[in-house]
Structures are given as structure tokens and as C-alpha cells.
HTML snippet that shows the backbone in 3Dmol.js (N, CA, C, O; Angstrom):
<script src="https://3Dmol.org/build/3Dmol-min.js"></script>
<div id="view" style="width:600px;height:400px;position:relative"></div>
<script>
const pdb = `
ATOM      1  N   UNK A   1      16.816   2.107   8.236  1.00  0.00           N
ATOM      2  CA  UNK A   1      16.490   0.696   8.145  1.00  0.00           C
ATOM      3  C   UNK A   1      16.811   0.196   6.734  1.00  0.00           C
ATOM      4  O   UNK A   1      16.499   0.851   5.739  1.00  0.00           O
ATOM      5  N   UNK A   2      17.557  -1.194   6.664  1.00  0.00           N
ATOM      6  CA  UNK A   2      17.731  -1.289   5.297  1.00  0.00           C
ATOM      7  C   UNK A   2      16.834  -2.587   4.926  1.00  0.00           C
ATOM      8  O   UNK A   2      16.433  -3.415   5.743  1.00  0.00           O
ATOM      9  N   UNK A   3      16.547  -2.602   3.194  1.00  0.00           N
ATOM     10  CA  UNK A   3      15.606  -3.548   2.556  1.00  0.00           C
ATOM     11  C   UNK A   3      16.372  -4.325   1.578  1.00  0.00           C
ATOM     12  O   UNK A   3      17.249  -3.941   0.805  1.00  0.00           O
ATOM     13  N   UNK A   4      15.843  -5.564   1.770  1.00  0.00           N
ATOM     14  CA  UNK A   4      16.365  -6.129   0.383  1.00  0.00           C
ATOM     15  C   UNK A   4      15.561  -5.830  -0.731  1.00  0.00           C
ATOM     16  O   UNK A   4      14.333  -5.821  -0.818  1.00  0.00           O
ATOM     17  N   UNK A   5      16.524  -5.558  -1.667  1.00  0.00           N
ATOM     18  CA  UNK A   5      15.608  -5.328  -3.142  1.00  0.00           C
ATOM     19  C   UNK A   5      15.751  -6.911  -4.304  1.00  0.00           C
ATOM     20  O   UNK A   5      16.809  -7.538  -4.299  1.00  0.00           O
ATOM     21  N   UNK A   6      15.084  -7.165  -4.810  1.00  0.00           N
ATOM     22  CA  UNK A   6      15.580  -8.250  -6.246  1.00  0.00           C
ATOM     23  C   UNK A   6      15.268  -6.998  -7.350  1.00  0.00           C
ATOM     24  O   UNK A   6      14.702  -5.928  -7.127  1.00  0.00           O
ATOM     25  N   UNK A   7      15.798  -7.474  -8.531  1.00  0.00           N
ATOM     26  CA  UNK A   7      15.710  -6.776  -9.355  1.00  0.00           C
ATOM     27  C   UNK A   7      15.879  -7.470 -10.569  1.00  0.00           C
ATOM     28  O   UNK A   7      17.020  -7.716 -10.960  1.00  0.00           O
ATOM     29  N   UNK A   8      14.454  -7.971 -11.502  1.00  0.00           N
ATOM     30  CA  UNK A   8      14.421  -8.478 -12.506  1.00  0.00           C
ATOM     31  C   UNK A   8      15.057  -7.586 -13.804  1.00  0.00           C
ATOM     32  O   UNK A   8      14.437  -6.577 -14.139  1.00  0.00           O
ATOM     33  N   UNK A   9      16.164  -7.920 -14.457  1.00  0.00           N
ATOM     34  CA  UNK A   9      16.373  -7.082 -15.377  1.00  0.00           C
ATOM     35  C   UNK A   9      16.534  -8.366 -16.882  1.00  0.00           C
ATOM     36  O   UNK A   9      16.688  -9.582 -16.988  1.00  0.00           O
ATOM     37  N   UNK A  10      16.364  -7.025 -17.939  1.00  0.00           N
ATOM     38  CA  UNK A  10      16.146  -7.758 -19.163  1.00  0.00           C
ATOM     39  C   UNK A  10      17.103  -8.534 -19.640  1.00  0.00           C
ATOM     40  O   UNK A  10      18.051  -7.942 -19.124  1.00  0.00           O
ATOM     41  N   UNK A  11      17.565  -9.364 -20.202  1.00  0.00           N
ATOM     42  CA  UNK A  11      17.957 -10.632 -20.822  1.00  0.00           C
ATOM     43  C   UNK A  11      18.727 -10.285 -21.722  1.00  0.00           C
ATOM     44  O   UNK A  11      18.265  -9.507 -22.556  1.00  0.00           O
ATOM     45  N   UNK A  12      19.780 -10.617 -21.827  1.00  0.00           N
ATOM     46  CA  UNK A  12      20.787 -10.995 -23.678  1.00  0.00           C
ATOM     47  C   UNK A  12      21.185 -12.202 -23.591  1.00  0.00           C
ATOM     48  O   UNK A  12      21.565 -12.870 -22.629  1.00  0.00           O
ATOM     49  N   UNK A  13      21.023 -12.509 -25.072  1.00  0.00           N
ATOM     50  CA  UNK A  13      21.493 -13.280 -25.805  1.00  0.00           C
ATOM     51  C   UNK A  13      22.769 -14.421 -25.387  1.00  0.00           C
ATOM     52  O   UNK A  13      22.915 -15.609 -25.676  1.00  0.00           O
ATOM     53  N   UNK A  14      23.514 -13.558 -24.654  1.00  0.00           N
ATOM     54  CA  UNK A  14      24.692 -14.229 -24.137  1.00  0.00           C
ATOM     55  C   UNK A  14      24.903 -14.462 -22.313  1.00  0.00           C
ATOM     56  O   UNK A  14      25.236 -13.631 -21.468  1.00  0.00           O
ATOM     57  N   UNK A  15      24.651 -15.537 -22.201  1.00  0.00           N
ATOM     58  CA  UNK A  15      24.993 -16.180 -21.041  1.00  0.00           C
ATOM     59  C   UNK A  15      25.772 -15.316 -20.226  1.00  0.00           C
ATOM     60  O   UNK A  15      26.924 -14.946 -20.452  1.00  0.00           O
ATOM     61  N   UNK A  16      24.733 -14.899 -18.833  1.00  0.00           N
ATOM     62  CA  UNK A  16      25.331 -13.833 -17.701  1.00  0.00           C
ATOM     63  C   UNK A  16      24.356 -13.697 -16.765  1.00  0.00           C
ATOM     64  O   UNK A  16      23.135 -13.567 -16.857  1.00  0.00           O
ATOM     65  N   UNK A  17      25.246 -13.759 -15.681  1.00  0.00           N
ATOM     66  CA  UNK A  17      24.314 -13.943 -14.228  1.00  0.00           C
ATOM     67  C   UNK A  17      22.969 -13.014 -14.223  1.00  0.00           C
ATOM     68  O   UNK A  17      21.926 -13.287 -13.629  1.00  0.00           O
ATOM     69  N   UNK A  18      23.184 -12.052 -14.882  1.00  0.00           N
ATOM     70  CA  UNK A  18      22.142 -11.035 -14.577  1.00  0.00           C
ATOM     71  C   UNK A  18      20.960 -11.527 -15.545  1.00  0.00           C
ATOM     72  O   UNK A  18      19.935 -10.848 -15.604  1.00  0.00           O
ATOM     73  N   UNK A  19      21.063 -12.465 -16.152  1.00  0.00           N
ATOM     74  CA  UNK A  19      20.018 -13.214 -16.840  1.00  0.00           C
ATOM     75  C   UNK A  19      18.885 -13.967 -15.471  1.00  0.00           C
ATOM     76  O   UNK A  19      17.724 -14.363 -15.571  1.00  0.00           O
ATOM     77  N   UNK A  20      19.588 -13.939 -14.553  1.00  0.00           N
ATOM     78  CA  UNK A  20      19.027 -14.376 -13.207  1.00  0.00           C
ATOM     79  C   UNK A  20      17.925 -13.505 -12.184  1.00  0.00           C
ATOM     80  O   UNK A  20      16.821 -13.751 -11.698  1.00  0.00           O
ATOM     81  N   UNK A  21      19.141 -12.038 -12.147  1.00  0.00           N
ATOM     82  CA  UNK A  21      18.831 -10.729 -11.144  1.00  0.00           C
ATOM     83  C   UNK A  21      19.634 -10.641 -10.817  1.00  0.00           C
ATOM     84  O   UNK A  21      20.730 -10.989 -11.257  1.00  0.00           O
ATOM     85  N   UNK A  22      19.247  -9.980  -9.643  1.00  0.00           N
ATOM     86  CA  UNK A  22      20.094  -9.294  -8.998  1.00  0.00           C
ATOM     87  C   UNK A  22      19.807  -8.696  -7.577  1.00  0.00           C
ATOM     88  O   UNK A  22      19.096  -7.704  -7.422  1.00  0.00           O
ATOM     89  N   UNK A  23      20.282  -9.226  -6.777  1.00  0.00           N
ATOM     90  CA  UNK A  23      19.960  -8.633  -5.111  1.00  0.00           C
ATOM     91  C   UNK A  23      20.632  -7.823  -4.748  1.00  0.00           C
ATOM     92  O   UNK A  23      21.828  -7.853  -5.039  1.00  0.00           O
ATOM     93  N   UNK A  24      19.978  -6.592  -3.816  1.00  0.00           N
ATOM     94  CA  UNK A  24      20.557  -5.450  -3.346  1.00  0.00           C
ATOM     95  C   UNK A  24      20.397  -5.036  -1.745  1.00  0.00           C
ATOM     96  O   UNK A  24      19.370  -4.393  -1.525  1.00  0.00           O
ATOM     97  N   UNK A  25      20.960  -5.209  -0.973  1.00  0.00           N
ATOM     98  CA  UNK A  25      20.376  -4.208   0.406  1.00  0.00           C
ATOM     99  C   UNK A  25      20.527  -2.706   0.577  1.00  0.00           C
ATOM    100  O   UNK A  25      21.635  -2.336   0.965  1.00  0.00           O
ATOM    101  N   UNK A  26      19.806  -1.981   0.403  1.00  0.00           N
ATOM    102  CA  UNK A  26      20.028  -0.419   0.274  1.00  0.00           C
ATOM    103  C   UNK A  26      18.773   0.038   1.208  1.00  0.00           C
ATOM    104  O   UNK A  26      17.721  -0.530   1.504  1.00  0.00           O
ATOM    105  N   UNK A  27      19.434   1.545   1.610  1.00  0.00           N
ATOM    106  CA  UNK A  27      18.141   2.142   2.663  1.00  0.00           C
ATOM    107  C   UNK A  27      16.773   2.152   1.707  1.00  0.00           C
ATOM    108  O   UNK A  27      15.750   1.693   2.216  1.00  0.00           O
ATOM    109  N   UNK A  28      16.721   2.611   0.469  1.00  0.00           N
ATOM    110  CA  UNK A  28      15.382   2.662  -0.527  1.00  0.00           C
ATOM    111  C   UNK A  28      15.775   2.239  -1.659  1.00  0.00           C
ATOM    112  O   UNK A  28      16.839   1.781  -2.077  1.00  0.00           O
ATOM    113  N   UNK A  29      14.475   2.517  -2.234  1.00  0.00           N
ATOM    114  CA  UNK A  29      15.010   2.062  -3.973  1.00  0.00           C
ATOM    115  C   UNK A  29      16.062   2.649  -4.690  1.00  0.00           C
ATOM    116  O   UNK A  29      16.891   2.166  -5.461  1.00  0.00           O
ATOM    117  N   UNK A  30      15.757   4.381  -4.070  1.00  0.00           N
ATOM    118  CA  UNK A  30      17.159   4.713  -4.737  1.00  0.00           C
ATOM    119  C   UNK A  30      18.429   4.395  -4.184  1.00  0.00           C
ATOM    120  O   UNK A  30      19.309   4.527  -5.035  1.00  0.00           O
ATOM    121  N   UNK A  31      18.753   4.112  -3.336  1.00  0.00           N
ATOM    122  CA  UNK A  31      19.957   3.580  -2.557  1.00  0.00           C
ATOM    123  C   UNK A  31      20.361   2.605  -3.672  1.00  0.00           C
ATOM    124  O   UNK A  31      21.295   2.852  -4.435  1.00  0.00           O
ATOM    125  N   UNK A  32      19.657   1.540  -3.732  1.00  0.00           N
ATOM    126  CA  UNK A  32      19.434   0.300  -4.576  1.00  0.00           C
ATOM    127  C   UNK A  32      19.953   0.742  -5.805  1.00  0.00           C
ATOM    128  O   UNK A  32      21.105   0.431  -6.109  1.00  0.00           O
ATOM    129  N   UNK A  33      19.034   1.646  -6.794  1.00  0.00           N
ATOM    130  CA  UNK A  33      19.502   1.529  -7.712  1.00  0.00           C
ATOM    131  C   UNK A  33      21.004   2.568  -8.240  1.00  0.00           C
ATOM    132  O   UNK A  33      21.746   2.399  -9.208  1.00  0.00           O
ATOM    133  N   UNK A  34      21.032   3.532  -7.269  1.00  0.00           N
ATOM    134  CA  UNK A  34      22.412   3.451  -7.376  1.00  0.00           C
ATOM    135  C   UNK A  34      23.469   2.475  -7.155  1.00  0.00           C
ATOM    136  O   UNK A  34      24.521   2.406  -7.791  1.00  0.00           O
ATOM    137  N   UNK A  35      23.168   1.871  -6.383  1.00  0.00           N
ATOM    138  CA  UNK A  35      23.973   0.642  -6.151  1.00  0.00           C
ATOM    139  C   UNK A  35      24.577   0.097  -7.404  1.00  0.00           C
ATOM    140  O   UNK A  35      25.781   0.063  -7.656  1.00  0.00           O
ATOM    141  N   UNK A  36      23.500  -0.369  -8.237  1.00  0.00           N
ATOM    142  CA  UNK A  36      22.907  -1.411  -9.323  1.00  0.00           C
ATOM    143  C   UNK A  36      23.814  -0.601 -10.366  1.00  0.00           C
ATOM    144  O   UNK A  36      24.607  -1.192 -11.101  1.00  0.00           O
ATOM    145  N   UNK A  37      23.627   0.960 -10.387  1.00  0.00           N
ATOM    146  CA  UNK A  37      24.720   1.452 -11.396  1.00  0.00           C
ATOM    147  C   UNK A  37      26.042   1.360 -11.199  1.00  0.00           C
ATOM    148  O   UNK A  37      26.803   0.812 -11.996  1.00  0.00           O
ATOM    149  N   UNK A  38      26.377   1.877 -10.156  1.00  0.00           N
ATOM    150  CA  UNK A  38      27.556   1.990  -9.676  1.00  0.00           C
ATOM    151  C   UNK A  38      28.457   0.361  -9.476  1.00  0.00           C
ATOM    152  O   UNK A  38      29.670   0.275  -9.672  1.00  0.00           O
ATOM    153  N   UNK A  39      27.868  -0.436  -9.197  1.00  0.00           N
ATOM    154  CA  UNK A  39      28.387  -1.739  -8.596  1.00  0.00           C
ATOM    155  C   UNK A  39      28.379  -3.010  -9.786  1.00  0.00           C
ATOM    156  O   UNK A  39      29.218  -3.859 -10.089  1.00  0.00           O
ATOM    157  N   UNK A  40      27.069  -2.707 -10.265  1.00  0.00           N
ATOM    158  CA  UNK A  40      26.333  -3.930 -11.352  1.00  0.00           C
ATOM    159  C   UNK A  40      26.755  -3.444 -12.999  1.00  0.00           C
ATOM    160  O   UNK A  40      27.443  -4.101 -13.780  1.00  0.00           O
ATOM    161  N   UNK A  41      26.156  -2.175 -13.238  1.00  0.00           N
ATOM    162  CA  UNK A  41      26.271  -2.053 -14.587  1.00  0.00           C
ATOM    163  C   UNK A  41      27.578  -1.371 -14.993  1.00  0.00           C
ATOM    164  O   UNK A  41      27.852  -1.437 -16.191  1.00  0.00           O
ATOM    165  N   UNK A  42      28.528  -0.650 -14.091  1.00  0.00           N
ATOM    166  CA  UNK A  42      29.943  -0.381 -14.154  1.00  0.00           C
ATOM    167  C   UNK A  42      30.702  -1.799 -14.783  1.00  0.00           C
ATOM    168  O   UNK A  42      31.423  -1.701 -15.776  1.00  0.00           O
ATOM    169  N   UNK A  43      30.496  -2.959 -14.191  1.00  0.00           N
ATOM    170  CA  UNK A  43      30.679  -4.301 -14.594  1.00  0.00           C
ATOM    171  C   UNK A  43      30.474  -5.044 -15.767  1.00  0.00           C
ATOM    172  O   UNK A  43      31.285  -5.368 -16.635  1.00  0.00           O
ATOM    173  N   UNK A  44      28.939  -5.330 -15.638  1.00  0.00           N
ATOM    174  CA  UNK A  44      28.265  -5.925 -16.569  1.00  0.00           C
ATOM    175  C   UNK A  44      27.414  -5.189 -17.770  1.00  0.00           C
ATOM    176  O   UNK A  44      26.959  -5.848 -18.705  1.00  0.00           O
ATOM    177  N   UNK A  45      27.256  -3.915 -17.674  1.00  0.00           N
ATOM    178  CA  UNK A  45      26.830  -3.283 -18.653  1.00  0.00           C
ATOM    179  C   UNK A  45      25.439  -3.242 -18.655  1.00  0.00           C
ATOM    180  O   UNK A  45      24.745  -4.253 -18.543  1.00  0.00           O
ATOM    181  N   UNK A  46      24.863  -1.743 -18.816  1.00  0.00           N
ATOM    182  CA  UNK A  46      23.478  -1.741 -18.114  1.00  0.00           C
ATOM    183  C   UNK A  46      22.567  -2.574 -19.126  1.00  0.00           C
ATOM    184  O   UNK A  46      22.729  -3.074 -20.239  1.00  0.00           O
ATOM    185  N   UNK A  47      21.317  -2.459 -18.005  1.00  0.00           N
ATOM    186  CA  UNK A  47      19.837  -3.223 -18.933  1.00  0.00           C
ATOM    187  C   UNK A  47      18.935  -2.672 -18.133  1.00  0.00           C
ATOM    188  O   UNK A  47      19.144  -2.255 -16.994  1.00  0.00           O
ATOM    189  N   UNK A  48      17.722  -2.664 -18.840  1.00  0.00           N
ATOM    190  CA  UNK A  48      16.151  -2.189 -18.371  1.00  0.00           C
ATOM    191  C   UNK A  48      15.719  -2.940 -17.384  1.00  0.00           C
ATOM    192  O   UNK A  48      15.583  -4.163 -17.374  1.00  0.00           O
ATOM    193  N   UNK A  49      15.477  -2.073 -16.440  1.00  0.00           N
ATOM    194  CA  UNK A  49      15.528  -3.396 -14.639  1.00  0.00           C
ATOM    195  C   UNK A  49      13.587  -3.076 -15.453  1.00  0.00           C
ATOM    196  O   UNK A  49      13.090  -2.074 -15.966  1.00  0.00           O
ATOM    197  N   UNK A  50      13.045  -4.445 -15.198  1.00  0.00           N
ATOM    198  CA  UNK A  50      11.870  -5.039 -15.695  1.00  0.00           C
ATOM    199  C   UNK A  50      10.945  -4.622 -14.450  1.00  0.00           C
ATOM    200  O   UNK A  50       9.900  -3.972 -14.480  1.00  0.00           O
ATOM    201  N   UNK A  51      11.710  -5.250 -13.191  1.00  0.00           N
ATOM    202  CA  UNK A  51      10.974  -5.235 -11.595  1.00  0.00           C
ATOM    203  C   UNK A  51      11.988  -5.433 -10.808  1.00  0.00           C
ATOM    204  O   UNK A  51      13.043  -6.062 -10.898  1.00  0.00           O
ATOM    205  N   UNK A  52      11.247  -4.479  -9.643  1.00  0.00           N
ATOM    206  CA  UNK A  52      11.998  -4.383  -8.162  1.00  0.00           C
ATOM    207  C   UNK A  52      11.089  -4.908  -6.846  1.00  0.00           C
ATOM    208  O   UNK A  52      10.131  -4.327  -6.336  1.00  0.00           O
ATOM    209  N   UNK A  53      11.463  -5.700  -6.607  1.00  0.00           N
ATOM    210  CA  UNK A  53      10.551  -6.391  -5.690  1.00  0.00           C
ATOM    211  C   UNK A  53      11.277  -5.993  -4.430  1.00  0.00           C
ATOM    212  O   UNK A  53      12.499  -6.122  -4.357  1.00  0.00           O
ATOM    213  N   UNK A  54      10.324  -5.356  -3.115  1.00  0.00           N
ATOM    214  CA  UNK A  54      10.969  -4.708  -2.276  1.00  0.00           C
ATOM    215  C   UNK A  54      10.903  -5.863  -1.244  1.00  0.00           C
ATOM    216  O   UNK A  54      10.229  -6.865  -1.481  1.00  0.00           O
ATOM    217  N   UNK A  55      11.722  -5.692   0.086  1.00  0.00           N
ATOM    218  CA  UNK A  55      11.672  -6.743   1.169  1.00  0.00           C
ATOM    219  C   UNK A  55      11.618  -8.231   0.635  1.00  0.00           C
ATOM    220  O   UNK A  55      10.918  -9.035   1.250  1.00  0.00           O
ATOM    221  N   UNK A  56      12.231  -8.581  -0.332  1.00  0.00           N
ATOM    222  CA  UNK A  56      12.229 -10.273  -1.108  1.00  0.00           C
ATOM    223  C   UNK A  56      12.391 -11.211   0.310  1.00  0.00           C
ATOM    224  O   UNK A  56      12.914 -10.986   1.402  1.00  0.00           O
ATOM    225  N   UNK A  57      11.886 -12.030  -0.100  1.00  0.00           N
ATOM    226  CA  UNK A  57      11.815 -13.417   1.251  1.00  0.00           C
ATOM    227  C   UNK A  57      13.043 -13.563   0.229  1.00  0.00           C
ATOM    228  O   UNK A  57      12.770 -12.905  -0.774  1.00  0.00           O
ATOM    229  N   UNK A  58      14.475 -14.272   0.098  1.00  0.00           N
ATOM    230  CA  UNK A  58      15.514 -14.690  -0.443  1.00  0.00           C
ATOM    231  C   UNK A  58      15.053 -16.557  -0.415  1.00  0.00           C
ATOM    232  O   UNK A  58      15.344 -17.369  -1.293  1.00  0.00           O
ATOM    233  N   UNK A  59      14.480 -16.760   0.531  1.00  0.00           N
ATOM    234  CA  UNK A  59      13.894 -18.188   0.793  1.00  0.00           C
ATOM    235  C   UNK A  59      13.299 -18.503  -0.863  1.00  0.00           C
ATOM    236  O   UNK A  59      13.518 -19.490  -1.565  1.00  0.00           O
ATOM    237  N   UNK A  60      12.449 -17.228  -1.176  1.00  0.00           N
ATOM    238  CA  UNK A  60      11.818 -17.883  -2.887  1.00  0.00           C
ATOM    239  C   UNK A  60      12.750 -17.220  -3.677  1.00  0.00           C
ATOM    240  O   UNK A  60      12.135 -16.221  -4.050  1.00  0.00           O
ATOM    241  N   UNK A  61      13.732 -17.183  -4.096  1.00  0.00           N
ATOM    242  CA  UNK A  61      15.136 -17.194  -4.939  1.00  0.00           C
ATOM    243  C   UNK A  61      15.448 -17.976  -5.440  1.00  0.00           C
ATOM    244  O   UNK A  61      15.898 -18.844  -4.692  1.00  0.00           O
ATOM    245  N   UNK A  62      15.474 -18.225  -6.502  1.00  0.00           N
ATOM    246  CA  UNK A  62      16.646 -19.809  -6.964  1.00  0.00           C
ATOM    247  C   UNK A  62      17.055 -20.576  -6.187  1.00  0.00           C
ATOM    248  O   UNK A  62      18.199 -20.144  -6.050  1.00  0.00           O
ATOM    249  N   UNK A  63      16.964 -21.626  -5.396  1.00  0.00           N
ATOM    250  CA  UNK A  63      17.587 -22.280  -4.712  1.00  0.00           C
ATOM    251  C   UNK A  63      18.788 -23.161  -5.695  1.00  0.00           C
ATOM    252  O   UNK A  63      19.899 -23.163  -5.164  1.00  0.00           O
ATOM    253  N   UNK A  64      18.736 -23.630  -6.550  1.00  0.00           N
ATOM    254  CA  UNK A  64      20.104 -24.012  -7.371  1.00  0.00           C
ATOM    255  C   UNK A  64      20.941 -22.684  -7.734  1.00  0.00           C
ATOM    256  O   UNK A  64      22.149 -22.870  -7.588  1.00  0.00           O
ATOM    257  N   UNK A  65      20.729 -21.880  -8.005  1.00  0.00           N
ATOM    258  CA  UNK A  65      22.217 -20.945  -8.469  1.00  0.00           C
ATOM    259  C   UNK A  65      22.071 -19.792  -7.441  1.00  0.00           C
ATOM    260  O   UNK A  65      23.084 -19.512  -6.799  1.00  0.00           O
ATOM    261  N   UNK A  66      20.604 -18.885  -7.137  1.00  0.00           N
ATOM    262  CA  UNK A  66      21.416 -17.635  -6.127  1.00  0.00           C
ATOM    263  C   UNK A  66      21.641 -18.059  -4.481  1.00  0.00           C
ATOM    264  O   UNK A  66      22.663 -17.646  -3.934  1.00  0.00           O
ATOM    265  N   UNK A  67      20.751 -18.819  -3.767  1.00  0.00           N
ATOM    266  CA  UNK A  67      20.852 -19.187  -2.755  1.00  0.00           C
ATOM    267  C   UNK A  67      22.588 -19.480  -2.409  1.00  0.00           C
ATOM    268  O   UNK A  67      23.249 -18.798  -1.627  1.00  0.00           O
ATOM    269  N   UNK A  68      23.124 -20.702  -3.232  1.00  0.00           N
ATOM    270  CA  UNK A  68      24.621 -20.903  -2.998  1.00  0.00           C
ATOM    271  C   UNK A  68      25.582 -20.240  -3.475  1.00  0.00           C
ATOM    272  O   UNK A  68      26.786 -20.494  -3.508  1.00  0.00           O
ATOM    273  N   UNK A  69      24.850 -19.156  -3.937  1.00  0.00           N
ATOM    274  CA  UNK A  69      26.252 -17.762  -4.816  1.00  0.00           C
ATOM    275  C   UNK A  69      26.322 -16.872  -4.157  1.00  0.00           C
ATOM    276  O   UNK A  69      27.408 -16.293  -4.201  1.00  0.00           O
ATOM    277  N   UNK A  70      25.062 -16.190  -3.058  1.00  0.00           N
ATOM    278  CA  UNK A  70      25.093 -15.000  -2.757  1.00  0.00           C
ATOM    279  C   UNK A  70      25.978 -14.494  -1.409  1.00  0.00           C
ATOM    280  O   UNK A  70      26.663 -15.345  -0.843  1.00  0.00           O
ATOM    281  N   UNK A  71      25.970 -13.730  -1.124  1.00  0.00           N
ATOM    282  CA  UNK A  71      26.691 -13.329  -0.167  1.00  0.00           C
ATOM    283  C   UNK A  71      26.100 -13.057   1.088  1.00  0.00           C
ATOM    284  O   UNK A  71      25.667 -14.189   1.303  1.00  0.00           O
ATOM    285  N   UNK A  72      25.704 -12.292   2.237  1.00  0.00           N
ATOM    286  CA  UNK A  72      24.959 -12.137   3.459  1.00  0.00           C
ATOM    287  C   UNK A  72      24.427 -10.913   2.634  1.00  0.00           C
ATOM    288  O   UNK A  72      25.021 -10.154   1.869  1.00  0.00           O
ATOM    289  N   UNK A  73      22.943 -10.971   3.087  1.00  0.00           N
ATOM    290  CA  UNK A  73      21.886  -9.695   2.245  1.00  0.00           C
ATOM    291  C   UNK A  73      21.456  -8.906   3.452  1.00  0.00           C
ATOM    292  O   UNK A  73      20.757  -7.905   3.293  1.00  0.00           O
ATOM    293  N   UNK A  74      21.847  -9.310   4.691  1.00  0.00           N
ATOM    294  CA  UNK A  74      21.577  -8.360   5.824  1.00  0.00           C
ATOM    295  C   UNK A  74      22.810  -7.013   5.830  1.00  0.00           C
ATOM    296  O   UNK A  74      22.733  -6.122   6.676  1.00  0.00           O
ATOM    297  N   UNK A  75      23.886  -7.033   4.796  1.00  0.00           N
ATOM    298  CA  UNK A  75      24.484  -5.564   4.901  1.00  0.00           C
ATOM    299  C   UNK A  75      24.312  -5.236   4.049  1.00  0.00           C
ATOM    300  O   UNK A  75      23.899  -5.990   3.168  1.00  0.00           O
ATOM    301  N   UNK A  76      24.550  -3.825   3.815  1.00  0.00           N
ATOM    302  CA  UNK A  76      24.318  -2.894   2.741  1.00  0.00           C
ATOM    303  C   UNK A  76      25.272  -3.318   1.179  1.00  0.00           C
ATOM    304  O   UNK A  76      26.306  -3.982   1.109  1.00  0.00           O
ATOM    305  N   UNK A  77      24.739  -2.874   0.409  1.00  0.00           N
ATOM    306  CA  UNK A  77      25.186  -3.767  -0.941  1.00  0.00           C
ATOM    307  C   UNK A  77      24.904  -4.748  -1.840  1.00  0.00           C
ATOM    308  O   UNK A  77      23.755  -5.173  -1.718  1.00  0.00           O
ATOM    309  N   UNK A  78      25.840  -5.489  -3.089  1.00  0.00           N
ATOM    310  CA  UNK A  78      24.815  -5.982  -3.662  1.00  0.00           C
ATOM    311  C   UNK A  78      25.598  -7.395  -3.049  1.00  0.00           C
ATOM    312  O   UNK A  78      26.685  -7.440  -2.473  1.00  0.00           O
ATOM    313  N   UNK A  79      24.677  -8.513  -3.371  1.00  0.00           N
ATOM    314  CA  UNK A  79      24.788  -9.571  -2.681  1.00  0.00           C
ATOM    315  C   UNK A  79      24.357 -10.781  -3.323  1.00  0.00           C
ATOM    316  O   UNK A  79      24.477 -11.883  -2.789  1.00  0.00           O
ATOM    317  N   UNK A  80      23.873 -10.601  -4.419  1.00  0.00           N
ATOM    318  CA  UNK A  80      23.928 -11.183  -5.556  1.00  0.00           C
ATOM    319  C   UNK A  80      24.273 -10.550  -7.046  1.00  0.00           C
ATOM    320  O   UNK A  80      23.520  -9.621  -7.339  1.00  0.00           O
ATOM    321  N   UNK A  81      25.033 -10.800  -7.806  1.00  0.00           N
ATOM    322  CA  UNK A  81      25.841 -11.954  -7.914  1.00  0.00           C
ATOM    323  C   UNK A  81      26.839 -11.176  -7.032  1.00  0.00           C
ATOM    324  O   UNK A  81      26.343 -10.125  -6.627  1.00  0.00           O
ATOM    325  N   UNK A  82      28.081 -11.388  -6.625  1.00  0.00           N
ATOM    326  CA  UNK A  82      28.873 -11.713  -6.128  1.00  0.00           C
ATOM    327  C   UNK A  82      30.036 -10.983  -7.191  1.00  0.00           C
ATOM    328  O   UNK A  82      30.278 -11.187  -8.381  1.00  0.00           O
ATOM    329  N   UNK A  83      30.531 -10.198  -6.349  1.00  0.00           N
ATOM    330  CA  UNK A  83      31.549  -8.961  -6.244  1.00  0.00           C
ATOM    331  C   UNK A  83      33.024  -9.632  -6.856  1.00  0.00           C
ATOM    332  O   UNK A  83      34.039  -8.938  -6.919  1.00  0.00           O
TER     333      UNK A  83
END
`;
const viewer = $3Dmol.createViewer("view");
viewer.addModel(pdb, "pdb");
viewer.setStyle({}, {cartoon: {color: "spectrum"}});
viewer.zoomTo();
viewer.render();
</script>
């Protein structure tokens, strides 16, 4: 069965989506946070995930920036930000 994860991570200085989070669908957390390495910080360069909020309603998300960025969070992967 898979879950959505959010994942509050820490902040820099310089303007970047992950100043936002970050959404994941993975079977568990670790699914997730491999994901998050492999997919997110291969990219953007890691940071201290703050919180993982498991099963997120996406409904309480940002409605100005992740709602219209993200991708479908019912398959496996990350799905915010956008690949």
C-alpha cells in the first residue's frame, strides 16, 4: 500500500522550491526517504528534513504554489516539486 509523505526540510538563504517541501508517495518512510535522496537531493543538494508528515490530506498544501505544480501523488515517487 502506498502513502503520501510531505517533508518539511530546512531553509537556505537562496530561493528554492524546497524552501516549500516536498511530496513523496513511497510504500514507508524509508521508501520515501530514499526517494528524497536519490531523486531530491541528487538535484538540489541535501538538507535536514525538519518533519515527515505521513498520509498528508494534499487539500492543506499550499494552494498558490504546490497544489498547481505538483504532479498525481497517487503513484509512486516524488510529486512535488516536479521532476
Amino acid at each position: 500500500m502506498l502513502h503520501r509523505y510531505w517533508f518539511r526540510l530546512s531553509s537556505t538563504s537562496t530561493p528554492s522550491v524546497l524552501n516549500i517541501g516536498c511530496g513523496i508517495t513511497a510504500y514507508d518512510v524509508d521508501d520515501a526517504k530514499s526517494l528524497l535522496r536519490e531523486k531530491i537531493f541528487s538535484v538540489f543538494g541535501a538538507r535536514d528534513i525538519l518533519e515527515v508528515i505521513a498520509d498528508v490530506d494534499v487539500n492543506t498544501l499550499d494552494q498558490g504554489h504546490v497544489i498547481p505544480n505538483m504532479s498525481t501523488p497517487s503513484n509512486r515517487g516524488v510529486w512535488f516539486p516536479q521532476l
